[in-house]
N, C-alpha and C positions, 0 to 999 in steps of 0.2 A: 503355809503356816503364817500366822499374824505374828508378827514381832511382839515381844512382850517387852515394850519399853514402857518405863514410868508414866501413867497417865493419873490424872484424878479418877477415884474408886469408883462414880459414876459413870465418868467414860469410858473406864473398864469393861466396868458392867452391859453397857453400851455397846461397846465392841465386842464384847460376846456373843450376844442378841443378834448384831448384824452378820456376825463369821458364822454361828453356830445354829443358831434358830433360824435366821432368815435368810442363809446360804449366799448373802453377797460376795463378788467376788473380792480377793484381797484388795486391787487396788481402791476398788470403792472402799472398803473397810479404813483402809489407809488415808485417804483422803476425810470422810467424813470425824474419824477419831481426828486428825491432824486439826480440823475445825472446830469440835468441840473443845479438843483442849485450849486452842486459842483464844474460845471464850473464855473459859475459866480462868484461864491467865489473867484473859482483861479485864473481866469482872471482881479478881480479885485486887489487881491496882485500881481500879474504878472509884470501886466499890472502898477500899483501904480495909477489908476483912474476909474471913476465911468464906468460900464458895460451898456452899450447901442444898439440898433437895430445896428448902424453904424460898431461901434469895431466887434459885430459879423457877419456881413453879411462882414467885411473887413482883418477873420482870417487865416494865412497862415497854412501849415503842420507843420512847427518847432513849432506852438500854440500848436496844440493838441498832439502833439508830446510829445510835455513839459510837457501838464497835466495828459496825460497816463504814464508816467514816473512820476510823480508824484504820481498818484494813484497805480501804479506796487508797488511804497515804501513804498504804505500803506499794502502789502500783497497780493495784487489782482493776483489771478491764472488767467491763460490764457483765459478760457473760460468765469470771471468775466470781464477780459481788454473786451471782445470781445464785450459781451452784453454793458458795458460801453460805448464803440465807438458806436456801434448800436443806443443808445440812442442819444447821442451827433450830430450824422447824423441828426438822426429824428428832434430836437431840433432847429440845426442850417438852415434847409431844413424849415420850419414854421416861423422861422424868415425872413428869407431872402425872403418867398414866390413864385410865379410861377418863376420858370428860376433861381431859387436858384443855386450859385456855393459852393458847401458843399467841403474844404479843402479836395485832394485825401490823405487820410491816410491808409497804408495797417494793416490789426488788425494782432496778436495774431494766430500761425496757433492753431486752437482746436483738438486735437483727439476726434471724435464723439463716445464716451460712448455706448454700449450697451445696453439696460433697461435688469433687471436680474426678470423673471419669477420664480413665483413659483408654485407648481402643483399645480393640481385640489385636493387633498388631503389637502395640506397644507393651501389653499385657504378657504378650508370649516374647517379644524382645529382651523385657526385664527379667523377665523370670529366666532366661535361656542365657544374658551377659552377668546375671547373679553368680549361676553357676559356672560359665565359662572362668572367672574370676576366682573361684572358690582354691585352696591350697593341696587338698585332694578331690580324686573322684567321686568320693562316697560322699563327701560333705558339699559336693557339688549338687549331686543325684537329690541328696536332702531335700537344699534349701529348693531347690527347681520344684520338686513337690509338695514342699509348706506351699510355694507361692503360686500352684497351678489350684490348690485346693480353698486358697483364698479368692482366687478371680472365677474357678470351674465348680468350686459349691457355693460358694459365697459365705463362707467360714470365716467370724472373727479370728486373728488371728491366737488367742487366749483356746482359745475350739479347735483351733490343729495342732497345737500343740499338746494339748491336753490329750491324744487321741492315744492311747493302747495298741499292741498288736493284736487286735482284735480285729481294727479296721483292716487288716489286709487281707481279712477271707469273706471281705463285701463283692460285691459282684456288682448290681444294678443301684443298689442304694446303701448309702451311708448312716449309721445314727450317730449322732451329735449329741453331746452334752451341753448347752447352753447357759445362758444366765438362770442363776436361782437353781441350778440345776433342773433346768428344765430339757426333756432330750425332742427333738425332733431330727425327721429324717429327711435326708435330702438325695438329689440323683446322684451318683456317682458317674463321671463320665469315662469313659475306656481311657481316654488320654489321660486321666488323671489318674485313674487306676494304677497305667501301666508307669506311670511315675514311680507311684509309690513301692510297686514290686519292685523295680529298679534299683529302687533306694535300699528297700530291705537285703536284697542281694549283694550290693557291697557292702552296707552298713558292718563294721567287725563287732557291733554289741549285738544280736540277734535279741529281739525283744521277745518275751513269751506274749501270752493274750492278754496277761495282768496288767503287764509294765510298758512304762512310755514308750511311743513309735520311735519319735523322732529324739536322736539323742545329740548331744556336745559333742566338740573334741575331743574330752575325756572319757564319755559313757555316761553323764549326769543326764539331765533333763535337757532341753535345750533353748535357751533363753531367748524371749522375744526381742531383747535389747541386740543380740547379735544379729537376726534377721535383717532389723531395722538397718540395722550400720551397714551389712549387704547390700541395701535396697539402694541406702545415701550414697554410696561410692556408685552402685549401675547407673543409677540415673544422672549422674555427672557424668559419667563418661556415655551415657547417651543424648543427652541433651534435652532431656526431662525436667518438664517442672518439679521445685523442691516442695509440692505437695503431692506430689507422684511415692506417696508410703505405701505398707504392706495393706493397709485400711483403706485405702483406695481403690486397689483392687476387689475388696469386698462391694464399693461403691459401683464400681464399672460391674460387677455379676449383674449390681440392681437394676441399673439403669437401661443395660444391654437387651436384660430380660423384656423389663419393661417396654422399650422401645420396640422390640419383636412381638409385643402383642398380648402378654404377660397378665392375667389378672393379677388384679391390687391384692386379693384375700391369698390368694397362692402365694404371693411374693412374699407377704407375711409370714406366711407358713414358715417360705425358706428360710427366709433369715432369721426367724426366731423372736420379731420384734412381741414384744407383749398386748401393745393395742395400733392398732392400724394410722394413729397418728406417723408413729415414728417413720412407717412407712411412706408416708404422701409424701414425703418431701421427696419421694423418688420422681413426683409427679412436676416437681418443677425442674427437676435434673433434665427430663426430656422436653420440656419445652423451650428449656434455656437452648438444650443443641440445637432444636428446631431451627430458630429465632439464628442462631449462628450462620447453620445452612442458608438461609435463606439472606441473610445479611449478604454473605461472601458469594452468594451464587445468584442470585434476582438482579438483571441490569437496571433494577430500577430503585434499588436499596441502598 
């Protein structure tokens, strides 16, 4: 559910469209309402009067100009300015509706990041001192299963969490609910299966097919925020880099695949990405290893 806190009636409106009609997930909702209200704030000190459909469908570049410079003075890194602007389009593009002229402002050039794999060793390391750490067995069994379905499907982790008891009578293939609600299927692997019966078997909330797998301490849903803080204490006490997240392991499925041989459209498939760009940057993950290998291991490197 979206929070219903105070926003201006357009970004309301706004947030509707994105939660409801165009099926974004919350935190995207969250983030992009959080931007446009911070327009509106600024345009209404800017500006010294009330923020209306008019003032935005009637904003130049020295506007947004202003309030990315603005926001730059709050700290904002480049790839923050970028996603900021990104929203702001979107925002002003809704207001203005069909034939919108959204002010040409250039963002922020970004350097695109790398995601940093971890092995197949490390993968099952983490995920097995998650659970060795856990305060029961059953919420042991859990987390070991969120995180074997994040590395052995390559499930955001918002997509195993979100999964039904329904996934426990998959056999060979899983369906996914993805971004935008979109579902694809992916392989199910017997180890990761047998996680999850594991898990169901001591779990004391027994899920029917409707309701959430994976549950809390109490029986509620089970919050990604808690995973994460599993993930931060294992990999401290393993000696894991602190970008060793639960998102990483969806990184290392990619990479893995890839590096074994993996078509690029398949790979798409699995993860869900919507156009093949998001994909290729898998395509540098494995040359970056290459280039390591051969650094560390060539007596002429």
């Amino acid at each position: 559910m979206i929070a219903d806190t105070p926003v201006h009636p357009l970004v309301a409106a706004w947030r509707d469209k994105l939660a409801f009609e165009q099926r974004r997930s919350v935190h995207t909702v969250r983030a992009y309402v959080a931007t446009a209200q911070r327009l509106c704030d600024f345009l209404s000190d800017y500006r010294g009067e009330a923020v209306d459909a008019a003032m935005l469908c009637a904003l130049a570049p020295v506007d947004l100009r202003s309030f990315l410079s603005a926001r730059r003075g709050d700290g904002l890194t480049n790839a923050s300015a970028a996603r900021e602007l990104s929203a702001v389009r979107g925002f002003l593009t809704f207001v203005g509706g069909e034939g919108a002229r959204v002010p040409a402002v250039r963002g922020p050039r970004v350097k695109r990041g790398l995601p940093r794999p971890v092995s197949p060793d490390e993968a099952v390391n983490l995920a097995s001192e998650v659970a060795d750490g856990a305060r029961e067995p059953w919420i042991g069994a859990r987390d070991f299963a969120v995180l074997l379905l994040l590395y052995g499907a390559g499930l955001r982790i918002s997509e195993a969490l979100s999964l039904t008891g329904d996934a426990l009578t998959a056999t060979d293939v899983l369906r996914v609910t993805g971004k935008r609600g979109k579902m694809r299927q992916v392989p199910l692997l017997s180890v990761v299966r047998e996680a999850m019966a594991t898990y169901a078997e001591l779990c004391p909330y027994a899920p029917s097919r409707d309701e959430p797998l994976f549950r809390g301490a109490r029986g509620g849903v089970l919050s990604a925020a808690l995973v994460r803080r599993a993930v931060q204490g294992a990999r401290g006490r393993l000696g894991l880099n602190d970008r060793t997240t639960p998102h990483a392991l969806r990184h290392s499925f990619a990479t893995h695949l890839l590096a074994g041989g993996a078509d690029l459209r398949a790979l798409q498939e699995l993860l869900g990405h919507a156009s093949l760009s998001s994909t290729q940057v898998y395509t540098g993950v494995d040359t970056a290893r290459l280039l390591d290998i051969y650094d560390s291991a060539h007596p002429r490197a």
